[in-house]
C-alpha positions, 0 to 999 in steps of 0.5 A: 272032290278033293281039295283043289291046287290054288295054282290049279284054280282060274276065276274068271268073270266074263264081262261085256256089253249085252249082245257080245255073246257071253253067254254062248261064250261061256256055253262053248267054253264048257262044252269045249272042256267037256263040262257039258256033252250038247252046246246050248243056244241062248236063242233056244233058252238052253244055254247052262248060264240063262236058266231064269224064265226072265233071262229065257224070255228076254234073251239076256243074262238077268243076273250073275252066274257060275259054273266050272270046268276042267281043262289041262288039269286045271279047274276054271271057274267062270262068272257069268255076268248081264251086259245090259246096263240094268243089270250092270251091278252083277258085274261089278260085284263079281270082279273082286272075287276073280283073277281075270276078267274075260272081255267079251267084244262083238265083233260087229259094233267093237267096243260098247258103253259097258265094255269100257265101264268094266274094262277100266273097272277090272283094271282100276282093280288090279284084275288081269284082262284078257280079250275075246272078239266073238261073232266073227262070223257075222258080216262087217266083222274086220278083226283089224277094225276091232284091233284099232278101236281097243288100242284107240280106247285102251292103249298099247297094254291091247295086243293080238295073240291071234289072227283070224283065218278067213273074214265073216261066214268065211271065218274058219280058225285062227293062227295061234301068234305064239305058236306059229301054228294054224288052227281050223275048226269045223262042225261045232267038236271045238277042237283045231285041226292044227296045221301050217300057216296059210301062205296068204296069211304068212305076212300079216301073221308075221308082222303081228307076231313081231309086235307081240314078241316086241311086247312081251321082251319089253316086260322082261329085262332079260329077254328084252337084252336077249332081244334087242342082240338079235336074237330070237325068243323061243315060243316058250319064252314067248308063252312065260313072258306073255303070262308075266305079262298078263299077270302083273295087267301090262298086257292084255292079249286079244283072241278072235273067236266065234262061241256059236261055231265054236272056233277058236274057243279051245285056244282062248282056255289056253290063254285063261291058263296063262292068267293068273291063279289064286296063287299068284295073289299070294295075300288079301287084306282084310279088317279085322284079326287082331293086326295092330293097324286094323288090318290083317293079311290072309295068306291064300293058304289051305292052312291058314284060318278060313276067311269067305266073302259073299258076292251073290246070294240067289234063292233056289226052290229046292236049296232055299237061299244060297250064297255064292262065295268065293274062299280067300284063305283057308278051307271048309268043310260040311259042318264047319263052323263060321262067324258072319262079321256082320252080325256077330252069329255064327253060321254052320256051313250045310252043304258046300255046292259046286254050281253049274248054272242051275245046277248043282253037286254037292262036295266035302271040302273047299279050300283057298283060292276056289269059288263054290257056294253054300246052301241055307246060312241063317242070315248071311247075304251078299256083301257079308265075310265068314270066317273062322272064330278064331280070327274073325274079319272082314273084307271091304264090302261091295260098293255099288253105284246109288239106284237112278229111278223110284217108283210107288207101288200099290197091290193090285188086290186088297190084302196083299200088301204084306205078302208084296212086302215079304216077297220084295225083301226077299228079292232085295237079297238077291239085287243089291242093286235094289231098294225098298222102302216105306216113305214116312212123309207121302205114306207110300211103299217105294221101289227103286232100280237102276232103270224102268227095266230093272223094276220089271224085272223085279216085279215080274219075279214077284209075280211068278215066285210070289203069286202076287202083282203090283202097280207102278205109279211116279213117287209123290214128291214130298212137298211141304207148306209154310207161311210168309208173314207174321199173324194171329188168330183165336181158337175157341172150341165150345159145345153143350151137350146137356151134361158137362160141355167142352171149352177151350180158348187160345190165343196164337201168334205165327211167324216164318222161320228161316228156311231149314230152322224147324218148327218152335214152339213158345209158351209166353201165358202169365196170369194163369189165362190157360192152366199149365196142364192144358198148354201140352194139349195146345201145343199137340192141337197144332203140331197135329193140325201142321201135319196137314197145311191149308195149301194142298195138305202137305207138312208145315215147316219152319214156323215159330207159333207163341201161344199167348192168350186164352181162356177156361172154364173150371168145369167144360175145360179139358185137354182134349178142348184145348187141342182142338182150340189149339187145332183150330187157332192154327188153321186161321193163323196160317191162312192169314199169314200168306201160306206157300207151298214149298219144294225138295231142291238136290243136290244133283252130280252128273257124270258124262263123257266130255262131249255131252256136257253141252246137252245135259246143260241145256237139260238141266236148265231146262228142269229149272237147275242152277249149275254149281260148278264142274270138273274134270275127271280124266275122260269124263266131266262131273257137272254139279247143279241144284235141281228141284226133285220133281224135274229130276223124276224122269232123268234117268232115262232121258240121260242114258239116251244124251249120252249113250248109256255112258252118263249117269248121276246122283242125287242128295238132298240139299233143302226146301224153296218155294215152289214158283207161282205158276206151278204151284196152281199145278200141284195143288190141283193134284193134290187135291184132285188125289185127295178127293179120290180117297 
């Protein structure tokens, strides 16, 4: 395949709430355009886009994906997204490598959580939008009524191109409002019958095409003069100035359609047409290539240097790991030779893939403005710039929203935890929006997702790619013990064995700290009470001994220990005596010093729409959280409290339920505090309850 026009090139990534039907959309899309010669349904798992058993099973797009076709000579790559909130990053991340984002809407329940998260996303970004309302053959489907709520929740920039012909099962075609002409469909070819206007339609045909007109000579100054005299504008004109209009984000035109009948799907790859290509995003800025600020512009130019931004990474069972990319300036070759920005190696391009779906065909070149995909790079993953040698840069990497739940995971069988621990960096590649790690404090693997069904998820990949199963369990909260009041306490370690025995005696003191200062530790000996040589080997008896505090066993904190006193023998004395002394000395001290049990309090921000902040108040009082103040931030209000982390274990789900999805927060750790009185009974109990099972 040669080298493709960037002006011939439309990347599109099809966004929406779960249930609008993107994935058939796209189905259609491909199979109007020829790409495919059957239409897939997502209902028989045999759509192009959901391949995945999870996606098949589950009947839901898991993760992004692409494929390409051919239509009116131009080659339109569409971006396949997940509308469930879970998944909503693979959205996030493909919107800035396209010119457009395709807004799918059901026609039924209008405009969802999702829909308006990515909707204002792709215009906070500078991507052109261009609405479909799918499903209009379903009952209670009134395009009128979807009409309103867009222009309600998006304003004036919200404008139909088209009128649906027929309502519900009756729904048959559209009247295309720029053409002025009639387009009825019927079996699933996708191709419109063209013909007149149907009479009952005349008026509100007319009346829609003279708010489009209206619009469009309101983007351009001299149709608007040609316009305001009277005159009429020629469909072409008509056509341009809604293309200008759609470029520059001003307008964002509406198409009625129906992907699992195929009806009006031909039309809408038109209106992608009228979208704007890579050459009409002349230049991109990047870090990096010797630019005396810092940044360079990348010209989208064939014959410029070779610059490529990773925005997917998937592992396939024949190709290995493979890297959806999409070429922002320059072109590649097999072979060619590349440096990955991050890590400063250089990667040799193998195969260069054109994906549809699952499936694959492999290509010579490609070239500014075009999104393929590049099989087995060494260490090269989402998130991560190639670019040419000579000019080496670096695009801003992909920002995605912090995981909102976490949970400990054990092997369900002994031995397994390396192949657990192999298998979830492997598909932590793949999901940004994942995260692994081993918790130091509580001695536990932790998983972390945007929800409960992102986890599963995971972990059902681990189970069928990796042979391996876990179990969930809530995160231990990383509790900590310290002490109220000053005491002291005598360590004295003593044992003959026949031979050569063991002595060691130390004399402690204790204190609190304030809270956050740490532990210190203070030598006061004079006389020569301890030899200097046995002082380090105190002082690791009782750091080793804090590991573990009489409480409930967790870590000690901020407490200052002087170590005063003490005896030895010439002969019994050794380090390993004097620590166990020290150990000892530590574990009396703390018990007289009024020992408490202490908790992680985060710094917690919510973000909710305005009409939920008298719930999540509510709620947050209720997990003993102290309100720090808020703010509003345009239609959403951000509410800042300090809530301890074991009440805010189980809030990511309670959230999402308050307000419909369209909350959600984050969490920082801010400081301990003790935990009160009549929960720390609880938590002890627990503890050692847990510890006794070990």
């Amino acid at each position: 395949m040669a080298l493709v026009d960037p002006g011939k090139i439309r990347n599109v990534a099809v966004v929406g709430h779960r249930g609008a039907g993107k994935t058939s959309l796209v189905e259609a899309l491909l199979f109007t355009a020829g790409a495919k010669n059957r239409l897939g349904t997502v209902m028989d798992g045999t759509t192009t886009m959901d391949h995945d058993e999870d996606e098949i099973r589950r009947q839901m797009t898991i993760s992004a994906g692409l494929a390409h076709a051919e239509w009116a000579h131009h080659k339109v790559n569409l971006v396949d997204t997940p509308g469930e909130a879970s998944f909503i990053t693979e959205a996030l991340g493909a919107l800035p490598v396209v010119e457009t984002a395709l807004v799918v809407v059901n026609a039924v329940t209008k405009v969802e959580v999702q829909t308006e998260r990515l909707w204002k996303r792709a215009r906070d970004m500078g991507v052109a939008r261009v609405a479909a309302v799918n499903m209009m053959d379903r009952e209670r489907a009134y395009f009128g009524e979807v009409m309103e709520t867009l222009k309600a929740r998006f304003g004036d920039e919200v404008v139909a191109v088209a009128l649906p012909i027929g309502e519900e099962a009756g729904f048959e075609g559209v009247v295309d409002l720029v053409a002025g002409r009639a387009y009825t469909y019927s079996g699933s070819a996708g191709k419109g019958m063209e013909g007149p206007i149907p009479d009952d339609l005349e008026e509100a045909a007319a009346e829609a095409r003279e708010i489009l007109v209206d619009r469009v000579a309101e983007s351009d100054d001299a149709l608007l003069e040609k316009y305001l005299e009277g005159n009429e504008l020629t469909q072409d004109e008509i056509a341009l100035a809604l293309a200008e209009a759609v470029k520059s984000g001003s307008m964002c035109p509406v198409m009625p359609v129906c992907s699992t009948k195929n009806i009006g799907v031909d039309r809408l790859l038109e209106l992608l047409l009228a979208g704007p290509s890579p050459a009409d995003v002349p230049e991109r800025t990047a870090s990096g290539g010797g630019g005396e600020t810092g940044e360079t512009t990348l010209a989208t130019d064939t014959g410029a240097p070779a610059a490529l931004f990773v925005f997917k990474t998937i592992y396939d069972q024949f190709s290995g790991r493979v890297n959806l990319v999409r070429v922002f300036s320059g072109k590649i070759a097999t072979d060619s030779q590349l440096v990955n920005s991050r890590t400063g190696d250089k990667e040799r391009t193998g195969n260069i893939l054109l994906m549809q779906g699952k499936e694959t065909k492999a290509i010579e070149e490609a070239g500014a403005g075009d999104i393929v995909a590049l099989a087995k790079l060494k260490d090269t993953g989402t998130g991560d710039t190639l670019s040419d040698p000579a000019r080496p840069v670096r695009f801003q990497p992909l920002e995605f929203p912090p995981p909102a739940i976490s949970f400990a995971i054990t092997p369900k069988t002994r031995g397994d935890e390396e192949k657990v621990s192999n298998g979830l960096r492997r598909l932590a590649e793949e999901d940004p929006a994942m995260e692994l790690r081993f918790d130091s404090q509580t001695k536990e693997m932790l998983i972390s997702g945007t929800s409960q069904v992102h986890v599963e998820v995971i972990l059902d990949k681990l189970k069928r790619r990796f042979g391996v199963e876990v179990e969930l369990h809530p995160p231990q909260v990383p509790y900590r013990e310290t002490i109220r009041k000053k005491a002291g306490a005598q360590g004295r370690h003593k044992k003959q064995t026949g031979g050569r025995g063991q002595f060691g005696d130390c004399w402690i003191e204790v204190e609190p700290r304030p809270r956050g200062e740490g532990y210190e530790f203070e030598d006061a000996i004079f006389g020569g009470a301890i030899p200097r040589n046995f002082i380090p080997a105190v002082e690791k008896g009782i750091v080793e001994a804090m590991e573990q505090g009489v409480v409930a066993g967790y870590p000690v904190v901020d407490v200052k220990v002087k170590l005063y006193d003490g005896s030895y023998h010439t002969v019994d004395s050794s380090e390993l005596a004097f620590k166990l002394a020290g150990s000892l000395a530590w574990n009396k001290a703390m018990s007289e010093a009024v020992p408490v049990l202490l908790e992680p309090v985060m710094n917690v921000e919510v973000t909710a729409p305005e009409e939920n902040m008298g719930d999540i108040m509510g709620d947050l009082s209720g997990r003993r959280g102290r309100p720090q103040g808020s703010e509003a931030m345009g239609e959403m209000h951000a509410i800042r409290a300090q809530v301890p982390l074991a009440e805010m274990l189980t809030y990511a789900p309670q959230l999402r339920s308050m307000t419909g999805g369209r909350g959600s927060f984050t969490l920082e750790f801010d400081h301990y505090e003790e935990v009160p009185s009549h929960l720390s009974e609880k938590i002890v109990a627990e503890a050692k309850a847990r510890k006794a099972a070990e």
